[in-house]
N, C-alpha and C positions, 0 to 999 in steps of 0.2 A: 613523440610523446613517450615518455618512459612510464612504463607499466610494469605492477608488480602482483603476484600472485603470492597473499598469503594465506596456503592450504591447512587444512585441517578438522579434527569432529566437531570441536568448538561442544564439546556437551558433558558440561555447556564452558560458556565463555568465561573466562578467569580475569582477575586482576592483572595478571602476567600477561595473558594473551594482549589485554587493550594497551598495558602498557608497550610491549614491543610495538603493536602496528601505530599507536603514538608517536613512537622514538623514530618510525619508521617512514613518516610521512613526509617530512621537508626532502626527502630524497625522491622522491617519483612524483611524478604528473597523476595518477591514479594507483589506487590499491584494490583489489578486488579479493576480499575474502571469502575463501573458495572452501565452502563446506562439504568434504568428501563423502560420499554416499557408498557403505560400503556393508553389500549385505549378506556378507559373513558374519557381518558384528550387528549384536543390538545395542541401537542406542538406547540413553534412558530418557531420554525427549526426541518426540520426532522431529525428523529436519525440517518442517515446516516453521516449528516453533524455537528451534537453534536458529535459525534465519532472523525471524522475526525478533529475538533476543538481541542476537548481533546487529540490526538495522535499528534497533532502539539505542542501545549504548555508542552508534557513532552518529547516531540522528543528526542532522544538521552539519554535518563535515559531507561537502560537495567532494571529496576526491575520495570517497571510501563507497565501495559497490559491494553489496552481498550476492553471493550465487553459489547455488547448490550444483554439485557436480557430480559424476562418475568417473570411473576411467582413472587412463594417468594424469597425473598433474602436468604432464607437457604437452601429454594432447588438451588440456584445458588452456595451458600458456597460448599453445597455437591457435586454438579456438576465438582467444582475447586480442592476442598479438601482444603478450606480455613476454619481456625479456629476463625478467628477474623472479626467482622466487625466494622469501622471506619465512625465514625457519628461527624460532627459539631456542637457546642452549639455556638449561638451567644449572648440568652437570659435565663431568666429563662421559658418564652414560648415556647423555642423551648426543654427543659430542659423535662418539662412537657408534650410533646409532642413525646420525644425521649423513657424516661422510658420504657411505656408502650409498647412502639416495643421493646425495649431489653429483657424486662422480657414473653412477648409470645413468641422472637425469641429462649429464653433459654429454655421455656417449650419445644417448639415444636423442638430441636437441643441443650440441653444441653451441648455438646463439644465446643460449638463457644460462643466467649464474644463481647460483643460491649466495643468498646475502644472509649471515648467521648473526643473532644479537643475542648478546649472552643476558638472561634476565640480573634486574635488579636483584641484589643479595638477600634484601626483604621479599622477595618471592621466588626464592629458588628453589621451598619446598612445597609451591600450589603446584598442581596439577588438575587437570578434570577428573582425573581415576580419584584423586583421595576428594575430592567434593563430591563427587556423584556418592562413593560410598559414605561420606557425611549426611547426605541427603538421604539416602536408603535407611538411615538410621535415626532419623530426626531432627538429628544436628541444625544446629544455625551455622548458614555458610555464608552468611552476611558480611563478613570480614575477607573472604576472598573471592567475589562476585563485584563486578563496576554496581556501583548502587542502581542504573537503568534496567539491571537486569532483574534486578529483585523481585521487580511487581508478577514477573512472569513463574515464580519458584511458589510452588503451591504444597 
């Protein structure tokens, strides 16, 4: 079974995000969106409710798993028995940013590859950083949010 780990804060989930693990799915037997828990940082929705966002937006797609994690993302691969992990490229910044997590992630778990998909041109300036401060601000983030997630944005 070919498994894929696509990690990340998901806070919250973008039009980018759903589109890559869309683009992403005729390629693996499973996907498990793996919402890093990382508590240096504050989120601005708690992961209970980033979870529950992402489990609404792929509602009814049988090959897509939500699971909140800690830790490295290879010890969560291991955890799955996921051979693949699935990273977004919007930029050459985020390019340069991703490498060097694929090339420690392959030192330290040789078996797993990072699969990069470079977002659509129409969303290569979403981010969850410039939503979330839309949202801090009042903004309608309606246009770069999966419409499932909306009901949860208060």
């Amino acid at each position: 079974m070919k498994i894929a780990i696509f990690p990340g804060s998901f806070d919250p989930i973008t039009i980018a995000h759903a589109d890559i693990l869309k683009r992403a799915l005729p390629l693996f037997d499973k996907i498990i969106v793996g919402i890093g828990l990382n508590s240096a940082k504050q989120g601005y929705f708690n992961p209970e409710k980033r979870k529950d966002v992402v489990e609404a937006v792929f509602a009814g797609i049988d090959k897509v798993e939500v699971q909140l994690y800690e830790g490295l993302t290879v010890d969560f691969c291991k955890r799955n028995d996921a051979k693949f992990i699935v990273r977004g490229v919007r930029s050459v910044g985020d390019f340069e940013y991703e490498k060097p997590i694929a090339q420690i992630n392959q030192t330290l778990m040789p078996e797993v590859e990072t699969i990069l998909f470079f977002s659509k041109p129409e969303y290569g300036a979403i981010s969850s950083t410039i939503v979330r401060d839309i949202l801090r601000h009042g903004g309608d983030v309606s246009k770069f949010l999966p419409a499932e997630a909306m009901p949860f944005i208060k």
